[in-house]
MDAnalysis code that builds the backbone (N, CA, C; Angstrom):
import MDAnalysis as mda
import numpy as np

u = mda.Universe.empty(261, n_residues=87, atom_resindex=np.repeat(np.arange(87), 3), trajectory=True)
u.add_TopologyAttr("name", ["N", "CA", "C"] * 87)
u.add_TopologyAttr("resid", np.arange(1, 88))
u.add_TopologyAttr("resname", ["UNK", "UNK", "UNK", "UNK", "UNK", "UNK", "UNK", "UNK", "UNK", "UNK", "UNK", "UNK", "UNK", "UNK", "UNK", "UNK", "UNK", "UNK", "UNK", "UNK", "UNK", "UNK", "UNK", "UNK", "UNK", "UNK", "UNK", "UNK", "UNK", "UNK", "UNK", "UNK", "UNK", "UNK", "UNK", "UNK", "UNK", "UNK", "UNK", "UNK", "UNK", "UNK", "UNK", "UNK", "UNK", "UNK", "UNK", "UNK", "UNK", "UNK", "UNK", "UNK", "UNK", "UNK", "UNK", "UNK", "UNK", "UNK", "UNK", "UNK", "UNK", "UNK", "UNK", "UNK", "UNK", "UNK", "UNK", "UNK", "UNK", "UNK", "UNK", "UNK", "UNK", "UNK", "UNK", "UNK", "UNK", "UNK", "UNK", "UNK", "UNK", "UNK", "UNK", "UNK", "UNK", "UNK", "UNK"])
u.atoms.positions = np.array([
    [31.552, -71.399, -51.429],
    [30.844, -71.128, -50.179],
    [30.842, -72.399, -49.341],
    [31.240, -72.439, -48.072],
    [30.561, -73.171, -46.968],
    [29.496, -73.342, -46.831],
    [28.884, -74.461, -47.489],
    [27.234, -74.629, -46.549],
    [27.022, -75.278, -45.294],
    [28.163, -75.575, -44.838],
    [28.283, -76.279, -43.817],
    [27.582, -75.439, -42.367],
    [25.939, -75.680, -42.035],
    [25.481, -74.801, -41.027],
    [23.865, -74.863, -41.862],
    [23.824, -74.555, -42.754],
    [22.618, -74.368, -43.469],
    [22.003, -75.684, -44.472],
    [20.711, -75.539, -44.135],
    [19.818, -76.520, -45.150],
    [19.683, -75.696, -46.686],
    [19.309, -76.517, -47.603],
    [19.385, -75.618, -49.009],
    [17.871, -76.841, -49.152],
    [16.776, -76.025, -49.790],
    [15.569, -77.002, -49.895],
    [15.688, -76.047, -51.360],
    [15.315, -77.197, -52.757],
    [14.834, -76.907, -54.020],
    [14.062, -77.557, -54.542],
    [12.583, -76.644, -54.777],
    [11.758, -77.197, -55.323],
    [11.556, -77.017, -56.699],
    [11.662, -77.900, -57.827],
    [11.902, -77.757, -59.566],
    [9.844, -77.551, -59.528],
    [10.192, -76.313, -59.721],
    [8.513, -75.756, -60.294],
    [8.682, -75.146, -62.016],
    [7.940, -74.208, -62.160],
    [8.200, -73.490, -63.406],
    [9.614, -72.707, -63.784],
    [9.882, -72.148, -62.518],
    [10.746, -71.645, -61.554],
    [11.358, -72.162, -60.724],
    [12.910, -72.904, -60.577],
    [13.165, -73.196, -59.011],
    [12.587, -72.337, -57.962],
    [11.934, -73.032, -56.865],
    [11.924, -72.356, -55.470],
    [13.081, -72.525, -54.436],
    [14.087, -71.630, -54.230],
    [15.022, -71.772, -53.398],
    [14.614, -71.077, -51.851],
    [15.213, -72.131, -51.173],
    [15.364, -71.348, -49.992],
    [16.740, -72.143, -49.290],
    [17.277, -71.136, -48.375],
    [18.619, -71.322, -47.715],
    [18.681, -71.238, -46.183],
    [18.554, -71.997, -45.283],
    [18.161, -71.737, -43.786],
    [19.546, -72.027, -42.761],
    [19.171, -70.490, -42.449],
    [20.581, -70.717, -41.173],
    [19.645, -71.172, -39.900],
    [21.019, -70.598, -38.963],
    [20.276, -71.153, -37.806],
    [19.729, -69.500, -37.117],
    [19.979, -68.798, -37.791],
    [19.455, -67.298, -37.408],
    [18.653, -66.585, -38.300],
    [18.276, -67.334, -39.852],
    [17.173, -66.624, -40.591],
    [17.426, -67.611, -41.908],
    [16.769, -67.067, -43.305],
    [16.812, -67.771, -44.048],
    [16.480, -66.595, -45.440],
    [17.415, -67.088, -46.119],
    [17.320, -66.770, -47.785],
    [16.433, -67.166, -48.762],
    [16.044, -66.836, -49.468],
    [14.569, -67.277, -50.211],
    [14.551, -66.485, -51.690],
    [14.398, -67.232, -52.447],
    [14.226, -66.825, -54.088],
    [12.275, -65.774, -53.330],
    [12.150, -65.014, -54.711],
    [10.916, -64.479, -54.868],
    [9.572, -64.751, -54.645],
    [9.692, -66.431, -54.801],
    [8.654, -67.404, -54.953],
    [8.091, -66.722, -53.121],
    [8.714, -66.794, -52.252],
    [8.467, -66.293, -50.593],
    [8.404, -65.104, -50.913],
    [7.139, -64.235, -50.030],
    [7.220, -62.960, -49.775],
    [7.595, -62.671, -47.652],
    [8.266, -61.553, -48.550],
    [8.827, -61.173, -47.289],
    [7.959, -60.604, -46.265],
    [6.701, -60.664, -46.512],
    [5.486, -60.049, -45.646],
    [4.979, -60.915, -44.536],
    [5.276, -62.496, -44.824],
    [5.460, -63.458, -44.175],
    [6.289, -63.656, -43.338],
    [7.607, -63.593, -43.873],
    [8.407, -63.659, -42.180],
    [8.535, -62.414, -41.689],
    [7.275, -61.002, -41.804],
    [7.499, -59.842, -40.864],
    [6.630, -60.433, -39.594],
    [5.715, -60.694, -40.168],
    [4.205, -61.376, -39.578],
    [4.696, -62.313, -38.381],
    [5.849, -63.268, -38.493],
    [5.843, -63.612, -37.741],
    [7.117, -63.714, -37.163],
    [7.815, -62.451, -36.924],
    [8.814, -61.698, -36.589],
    [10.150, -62.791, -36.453],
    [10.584, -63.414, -38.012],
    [11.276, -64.517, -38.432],
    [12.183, -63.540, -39.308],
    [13.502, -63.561, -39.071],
    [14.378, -63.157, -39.630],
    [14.470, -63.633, -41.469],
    [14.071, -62.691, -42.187],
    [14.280, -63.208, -43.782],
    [14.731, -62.073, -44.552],
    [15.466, -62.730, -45.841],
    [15.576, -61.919, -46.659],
    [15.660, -62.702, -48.100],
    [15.002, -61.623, -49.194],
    [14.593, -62.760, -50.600],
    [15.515, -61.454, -51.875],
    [15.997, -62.582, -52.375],
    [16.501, -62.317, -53.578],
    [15.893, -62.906, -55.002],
    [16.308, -62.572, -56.057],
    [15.053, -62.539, -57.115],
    [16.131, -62.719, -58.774],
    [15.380, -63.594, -59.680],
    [16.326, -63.705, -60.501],
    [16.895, -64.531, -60.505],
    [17.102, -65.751, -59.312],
    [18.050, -66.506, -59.408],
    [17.642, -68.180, -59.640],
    [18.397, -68.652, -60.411],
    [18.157, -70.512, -60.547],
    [18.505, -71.875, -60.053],
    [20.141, -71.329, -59.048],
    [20.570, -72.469, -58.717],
    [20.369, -71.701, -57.027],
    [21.590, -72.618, -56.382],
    [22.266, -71.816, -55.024],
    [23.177, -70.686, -55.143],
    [23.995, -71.139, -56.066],
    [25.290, -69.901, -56.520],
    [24.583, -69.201, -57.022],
    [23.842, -68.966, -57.628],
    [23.121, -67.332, -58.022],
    [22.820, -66.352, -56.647],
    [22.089, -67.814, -55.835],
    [21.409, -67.032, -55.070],
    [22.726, -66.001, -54.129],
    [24.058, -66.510, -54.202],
    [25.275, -65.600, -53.349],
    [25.424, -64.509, -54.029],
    [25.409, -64.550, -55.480],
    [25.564, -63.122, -55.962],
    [24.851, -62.106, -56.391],
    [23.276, -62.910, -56.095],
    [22.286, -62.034, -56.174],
    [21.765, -60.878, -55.043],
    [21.468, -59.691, -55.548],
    [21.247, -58.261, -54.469],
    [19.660, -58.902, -53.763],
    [19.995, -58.439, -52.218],
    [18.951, -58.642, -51.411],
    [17.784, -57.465, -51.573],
    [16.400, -58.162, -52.204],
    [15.729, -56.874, -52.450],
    [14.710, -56.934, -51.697],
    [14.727, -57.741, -50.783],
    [13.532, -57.415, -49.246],
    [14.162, -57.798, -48.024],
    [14.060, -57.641, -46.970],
    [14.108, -58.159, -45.582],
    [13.442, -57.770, -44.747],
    [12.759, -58.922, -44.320],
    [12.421, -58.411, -42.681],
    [12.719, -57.609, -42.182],
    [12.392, -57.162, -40.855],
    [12.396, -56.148, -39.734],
    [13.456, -57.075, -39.225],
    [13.235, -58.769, -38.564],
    [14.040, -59.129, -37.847],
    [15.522, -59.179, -38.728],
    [15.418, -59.383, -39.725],
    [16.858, -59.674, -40.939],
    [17.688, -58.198, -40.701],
    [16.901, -57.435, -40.992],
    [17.646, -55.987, -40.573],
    [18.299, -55.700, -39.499],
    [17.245, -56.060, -38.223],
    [18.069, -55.953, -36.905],
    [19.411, -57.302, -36.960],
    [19.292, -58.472, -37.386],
    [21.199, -58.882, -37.661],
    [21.890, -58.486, -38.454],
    [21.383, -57.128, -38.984],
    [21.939, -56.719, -40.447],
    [22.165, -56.645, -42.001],
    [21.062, -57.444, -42.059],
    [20.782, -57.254, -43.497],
    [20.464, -56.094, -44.151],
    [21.092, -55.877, -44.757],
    [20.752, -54.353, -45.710],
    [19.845, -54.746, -47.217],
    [19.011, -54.398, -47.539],
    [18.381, -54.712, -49.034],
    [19.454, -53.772, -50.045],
    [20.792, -54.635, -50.646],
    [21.608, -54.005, -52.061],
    [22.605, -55.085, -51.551],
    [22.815, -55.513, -50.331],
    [23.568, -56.165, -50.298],
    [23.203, -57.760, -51.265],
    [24.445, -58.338, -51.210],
    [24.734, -59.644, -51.979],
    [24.085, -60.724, -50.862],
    [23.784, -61.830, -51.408],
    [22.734, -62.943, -50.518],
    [24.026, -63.635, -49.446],
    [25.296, -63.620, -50.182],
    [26.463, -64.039, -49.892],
    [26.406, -63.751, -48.565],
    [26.294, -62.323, -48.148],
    [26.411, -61.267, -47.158],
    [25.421, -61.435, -46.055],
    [24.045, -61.482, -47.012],
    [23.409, -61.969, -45.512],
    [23.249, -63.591, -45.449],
    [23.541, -64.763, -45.805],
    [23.781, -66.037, -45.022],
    [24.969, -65.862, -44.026],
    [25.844, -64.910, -43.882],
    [26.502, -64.622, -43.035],
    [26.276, -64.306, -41.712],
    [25.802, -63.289, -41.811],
    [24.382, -63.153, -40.942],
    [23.498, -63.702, -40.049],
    [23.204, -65.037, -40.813],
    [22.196, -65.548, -41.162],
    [22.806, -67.077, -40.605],
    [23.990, -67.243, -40.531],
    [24.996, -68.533, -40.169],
    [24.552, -68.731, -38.605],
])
């Protein structure tokens, strides 16, 4: 993957906390609920399960925003799919 466009912030908790920020929304391990960026009509979508960055591309998107949806995020798609999106 190109990260070239996006910040990658990891915080070593019990759990990594990942998150992945474009310049049009941002990817987020579980640790984020997606009820948060509806609230404040911020393009997101969180995937779950995952430990590094590369997980987080092949892991299925199992929430998004309202705004993530309107650039197209679908929840089954791969995280891969929406940083695309999300670029």
């Amino acid at each position: 993957m190109n990260w070239e466009g996006f910040t990658r912030t990891r915080h070593d908790l019990k759990r990594p906390l990942l998150v992945v920020s474009g310049s049009k929304g941002v990817l987020a391990c579980s640790y984020l609920d997606v009820a948060t960026f509806t609230k404040l009509d911020e393009a997101g979508a969180i995937v779950s399960g995952v430990s590094d960055f590369d997980a987080m591309l092949k892991a299925k998107v199992v929430a998004a925003s309202p705004e993530a949806v309107r650039l197209g995020v679908d929840v089954g798609m791969t995280g891969r799919e929406a940083l695309k999106l999300f670029r």
